[in-house]
N, C-alpha and C positions, 0 to 999 in steps of 0.2 A: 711613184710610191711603190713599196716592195709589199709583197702580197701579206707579209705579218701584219705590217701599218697600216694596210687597206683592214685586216680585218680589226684592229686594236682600232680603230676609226669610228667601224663600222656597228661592234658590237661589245667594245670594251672600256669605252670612253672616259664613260662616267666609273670609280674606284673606290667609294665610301662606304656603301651599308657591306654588311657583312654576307649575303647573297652577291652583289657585284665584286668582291673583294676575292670570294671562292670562286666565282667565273673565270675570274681574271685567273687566276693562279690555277685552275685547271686547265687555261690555255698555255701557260708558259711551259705546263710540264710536260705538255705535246713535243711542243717546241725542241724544250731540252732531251725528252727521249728520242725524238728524231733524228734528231744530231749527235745522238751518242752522250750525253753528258752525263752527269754523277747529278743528281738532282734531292732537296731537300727541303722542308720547311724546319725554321727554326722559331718555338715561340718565345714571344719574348712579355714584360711588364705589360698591364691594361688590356690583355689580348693579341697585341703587337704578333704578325704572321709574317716575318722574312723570309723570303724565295732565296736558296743558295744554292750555284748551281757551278760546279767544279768541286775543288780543294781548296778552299780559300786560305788554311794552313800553311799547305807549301806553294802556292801561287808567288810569281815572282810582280803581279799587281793587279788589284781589284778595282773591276770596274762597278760602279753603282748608283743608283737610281733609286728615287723613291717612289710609290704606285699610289699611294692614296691620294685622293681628289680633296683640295679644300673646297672650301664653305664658300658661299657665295655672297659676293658683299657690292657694296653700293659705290665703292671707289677703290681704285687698286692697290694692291701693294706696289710701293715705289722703291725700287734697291739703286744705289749708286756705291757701286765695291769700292772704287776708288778713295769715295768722297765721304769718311764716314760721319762726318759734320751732318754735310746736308743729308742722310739717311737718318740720320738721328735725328733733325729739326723735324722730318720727315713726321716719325717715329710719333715725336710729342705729337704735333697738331692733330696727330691721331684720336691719341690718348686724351686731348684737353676736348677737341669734338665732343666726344663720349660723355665726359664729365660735363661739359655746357647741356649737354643735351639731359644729362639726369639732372643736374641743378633745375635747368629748364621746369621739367616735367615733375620736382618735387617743390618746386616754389609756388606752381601754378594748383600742386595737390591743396596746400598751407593754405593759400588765400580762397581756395571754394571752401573748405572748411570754416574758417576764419569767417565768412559770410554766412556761413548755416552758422551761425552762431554758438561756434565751437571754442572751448579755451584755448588759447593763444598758443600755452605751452602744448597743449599737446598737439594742435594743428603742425605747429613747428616740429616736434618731435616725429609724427608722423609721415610730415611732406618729405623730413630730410631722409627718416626710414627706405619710404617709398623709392627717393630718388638714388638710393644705393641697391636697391631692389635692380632698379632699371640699368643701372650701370651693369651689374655683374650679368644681366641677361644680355645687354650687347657687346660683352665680353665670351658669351656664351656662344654668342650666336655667330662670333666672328674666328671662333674654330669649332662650334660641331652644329653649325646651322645646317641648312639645305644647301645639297651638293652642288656646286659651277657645273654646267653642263656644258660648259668649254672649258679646253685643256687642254689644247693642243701644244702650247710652251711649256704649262705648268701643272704634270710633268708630263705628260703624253709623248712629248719629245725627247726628255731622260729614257724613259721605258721602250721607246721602237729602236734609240740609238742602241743601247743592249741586246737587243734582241737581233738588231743589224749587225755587230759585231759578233755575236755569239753565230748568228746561219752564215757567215763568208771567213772564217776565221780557220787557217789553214791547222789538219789534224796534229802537225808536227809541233804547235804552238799552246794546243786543250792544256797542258802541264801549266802552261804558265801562268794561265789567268781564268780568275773566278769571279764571279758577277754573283752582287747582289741587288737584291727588291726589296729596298728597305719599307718597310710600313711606318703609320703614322707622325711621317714625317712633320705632317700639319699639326700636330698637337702638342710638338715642342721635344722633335729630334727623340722620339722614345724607341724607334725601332732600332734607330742604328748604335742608340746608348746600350741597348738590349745585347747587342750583338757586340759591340765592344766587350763588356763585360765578361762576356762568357769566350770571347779571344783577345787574352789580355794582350799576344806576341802580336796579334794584327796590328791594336789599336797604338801599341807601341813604337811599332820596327816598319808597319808596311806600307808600299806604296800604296797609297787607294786615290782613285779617282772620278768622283762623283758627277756625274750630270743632270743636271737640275735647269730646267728653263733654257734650252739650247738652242732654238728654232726660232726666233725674233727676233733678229738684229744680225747688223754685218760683221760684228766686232766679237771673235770668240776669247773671250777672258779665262786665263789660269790664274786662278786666283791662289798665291802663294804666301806662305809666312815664313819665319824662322828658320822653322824643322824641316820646311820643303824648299826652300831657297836649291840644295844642292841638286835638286833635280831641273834645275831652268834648260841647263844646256841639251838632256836629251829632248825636253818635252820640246826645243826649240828647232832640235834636227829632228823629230818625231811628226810635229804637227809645221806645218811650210803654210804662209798666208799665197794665199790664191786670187783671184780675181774677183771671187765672190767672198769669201771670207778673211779677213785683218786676222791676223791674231795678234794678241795681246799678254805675252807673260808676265806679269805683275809682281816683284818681288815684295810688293807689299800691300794687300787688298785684303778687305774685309767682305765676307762673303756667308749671310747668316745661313748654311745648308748642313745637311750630315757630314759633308769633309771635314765639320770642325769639332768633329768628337776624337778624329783619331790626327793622332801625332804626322805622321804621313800625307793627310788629307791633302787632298788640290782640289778646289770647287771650280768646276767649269762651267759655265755662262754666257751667253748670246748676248750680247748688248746695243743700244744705238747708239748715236755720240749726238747731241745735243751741238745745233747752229750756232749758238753763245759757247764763249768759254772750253768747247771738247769735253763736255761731261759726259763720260759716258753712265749710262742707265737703263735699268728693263722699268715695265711697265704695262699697264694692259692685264697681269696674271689677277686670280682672285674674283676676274667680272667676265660678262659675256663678252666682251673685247678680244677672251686670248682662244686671237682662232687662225695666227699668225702661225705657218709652215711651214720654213724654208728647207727644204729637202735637199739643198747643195749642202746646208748644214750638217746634214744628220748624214751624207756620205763622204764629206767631209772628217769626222770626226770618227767614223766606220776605218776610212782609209789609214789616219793615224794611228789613231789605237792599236791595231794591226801592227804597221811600223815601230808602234812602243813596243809592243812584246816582243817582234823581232831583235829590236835592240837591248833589251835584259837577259 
């Protein structure tokens, strides 16, 4: 490990309350005056705190990362970029979870009531109350509950990979590329909508390249649509599969992260491939599970990066 990610490890882990969020972000801007860079906070909607650190204006591609820590839950989030089917089936049995569990807990209000010798209507009225009560709270609780105190995929590994690109990143190259720290990613992409907004030409025209969950799995995914299809061939002579890592250019993948605010976006992602079928999928982020590091990854994609900007 390189000595940033020993201390991002050791003393920055966890990215949620607003005291760990300014920690963090007083360490990067070490970071970035060490090395010479142009360094900024941008704020954005809800409080949203984006670290910008270059030109991200006339950058010829951004790289980006989201910092904040999710909530911490009782079963992972499952993404299959590929397979937007089964993410989706995913998805529901989530949502239906939730709801069994508030019907559960409001059916069960109804008939204690119903027993104290309560009218019907309103036991009913109230069970059902109740059991929408409890739904929105583990709705609540599954983006601003108590912080994952692992993070090492998600995204502990987006944020050291920047930080790795930004300290080995040759001075003839600083022009070209600008890195952000998007915030409150968890909360439904508001940092980087933050920050779209107020650079309409980014969100429009630029190359941006997000890493999001990089470090768990063999199989590095570009996840591509439309608007970035025309970028397959550099990112292809850019990033070279290696012994430890597949890569995976995808001209067509769905990939729910901040690449998908800007027109430009490529969401990058670590995946496994599933023994049935070759499904590839992440898993593990969201629970004490993601404590998964592949560090051939994250100089892996240190290496490319590099090689991308040499070739814009």
């Amino acid at each position: 490990m390189t000595e940033t990610t020993k201390e991002i490890f050791e003393k920055y882990q966890v990215r949620k309350t607003k005291k760990q969020r300014t920690a963090f972000i007083e360490y990067v801007k070490q970071i970035s005056d060490r090395y010479g860079y142009d360094f900024k906070i941008e704020k954005g909607s809800f409080g949203a705190k984006n670290i910008v650190i270059g030109n991200p204006d006339k950058a010829k591609v951004l790289y980006t990362a989201h910092y904040d820590t999710c909530a911490r839950l009782p079963f992972p989030n499952f993404i299959t970029p590929k397979n937007f089917f089964v993410y989706l089936m995913y998805q529901l049995l989530v949502v239906a979870g939730f709801v069994v569990c508030s019907l559960a807990v409001g059916i069960a209000l109804t008939v204690i009531l119903m027993l104290c010798n309560m009218n019907a209507d309103f036991a009913t009225d109230t069970g059902m109350d109740f059991a929408f009560i409890v739904y929105l709270i583990l709705l609540f609780l599954m983006i601003l509950g108590p912080a994952n105190k692992h993070t090492a995929n998600d995204n502990t590994s987006g944020v050291t990979t920047l930080l790795d690109i930004m300290t080995n990143l040759p001075e003839d190259l600083k022009d070209k590329v600008a890195f952000v720290f998007f915030d409150l990613e968890e909360a439904g992409l508001i940092g980087s909508s933050s920050f779209a907004s107020k650079h309409k030409n980014i969100k429009k025209s630029s190359l941006v390249l997000n890493f999001d969950c990089v470090s768990d799995g063999e199989t590095m995914l570009f996840a591509l649509k439309r608007t970035t299809r025309k970028y397959a061939d550099i990112l292809d002579k850019a990033f070279v599969s290696t012994p430890d890592v597949t890569v995976d250019i995808a001209k067509s993948a769905f990939y729910p992260s901040d690449n998908a605010v800007f027109e430009g976006g490529i969401g990058v992602s670590a995946l496994k491939k599933s023994k049935f079928f070759g499904v590839l999928y992440m898993d593990r982020i969201h629970t004490k599970r993601d404590v998964i590091y592949r560090e051939q990854n994250i100089e892996f994609l240190k290496n490319g990066a590099i090689r991308l900007a040499q070739m814009l």
